[in-house]
C-alpha positions in Angstrom: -21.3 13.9 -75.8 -24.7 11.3 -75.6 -27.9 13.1 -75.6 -29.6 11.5 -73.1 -33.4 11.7 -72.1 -35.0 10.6 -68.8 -38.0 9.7 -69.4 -40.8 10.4 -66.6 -44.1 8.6 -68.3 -45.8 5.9 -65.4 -44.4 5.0 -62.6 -41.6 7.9 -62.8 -44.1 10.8 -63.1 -42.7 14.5 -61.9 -44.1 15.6 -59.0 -45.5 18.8 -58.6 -42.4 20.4 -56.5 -42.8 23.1 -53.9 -40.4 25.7 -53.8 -38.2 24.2 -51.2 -37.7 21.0 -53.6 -37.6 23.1 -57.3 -34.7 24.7 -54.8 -33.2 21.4 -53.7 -33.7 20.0 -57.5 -31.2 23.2 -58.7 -28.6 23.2 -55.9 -28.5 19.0 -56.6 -28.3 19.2 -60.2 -25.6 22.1 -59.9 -23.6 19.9 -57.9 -23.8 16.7 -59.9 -22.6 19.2 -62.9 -19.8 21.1 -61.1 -18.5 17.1 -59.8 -18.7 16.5 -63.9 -17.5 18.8 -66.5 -18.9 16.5 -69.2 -22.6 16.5 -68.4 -25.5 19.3 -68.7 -28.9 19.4 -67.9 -30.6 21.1 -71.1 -34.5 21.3 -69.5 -36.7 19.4 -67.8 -40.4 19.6 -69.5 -43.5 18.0 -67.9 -47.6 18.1 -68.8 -49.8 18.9 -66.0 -49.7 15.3 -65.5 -46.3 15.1 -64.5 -45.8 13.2 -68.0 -42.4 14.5 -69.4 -38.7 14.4 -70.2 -35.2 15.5 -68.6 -33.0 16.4 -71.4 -29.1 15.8 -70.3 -26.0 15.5 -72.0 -23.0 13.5 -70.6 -20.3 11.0 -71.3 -23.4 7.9 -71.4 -26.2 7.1 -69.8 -25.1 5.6 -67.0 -24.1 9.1 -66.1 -27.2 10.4 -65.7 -28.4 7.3 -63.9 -25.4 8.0 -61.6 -26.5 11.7 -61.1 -30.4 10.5 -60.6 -29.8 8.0 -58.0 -27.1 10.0 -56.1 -28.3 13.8 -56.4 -31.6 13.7 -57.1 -33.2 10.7 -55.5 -36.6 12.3 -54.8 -36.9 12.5 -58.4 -38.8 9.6 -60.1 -38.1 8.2 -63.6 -39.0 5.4 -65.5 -36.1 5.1 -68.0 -32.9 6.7 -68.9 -32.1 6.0 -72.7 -29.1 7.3 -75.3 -31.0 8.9 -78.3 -29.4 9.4 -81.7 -30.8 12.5 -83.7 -32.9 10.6 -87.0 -31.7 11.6 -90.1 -34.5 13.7 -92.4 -33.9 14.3 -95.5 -36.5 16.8 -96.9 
């Protein structure tokens, strides 16, 4: 499994979501995860800006682009990108 982070920094702010559409953001998300075993949504985490991150893990990133564009449409985003954890040594 990728981690994967959609990135919601410009153009692709979060919107501050009413409780109908934190609703609709839940049911869509559950159904995209049921569809696929492979892929979890670990948090979403915004400012008060609407400056923040979705935090997934799936198969690639073209997963999650799949799941954004299909499921959760209303959501903006600027970028989906693969990260790889940076080694530290300390």
């Amino acid at each position: 499994m990728a981690k994967i982070l959609v990135l919601h920094t410009d153009k692709g702010k979060m919107p501050k979501l009413n409780e109908l559409q934190l609703r609709h953001f839940h049911v869509n998300a559950g159904e995209a995860m049921r569809r696929d075993s492979k892929l979890k949504l670990n948090g979403v985490y915004v400012d008060k800006d609407g400056v923040g991150i979705s935090d997934w893990e799936a198969k690639d990133a073209k997963a999650v682009e799949k799941v954004m564009k299909e499921f959760l449409d209303f959501i903006p985003y600027d970028k989906i990108v693969k990260v790889e954890p940076l080694p530290l040594e300390l």
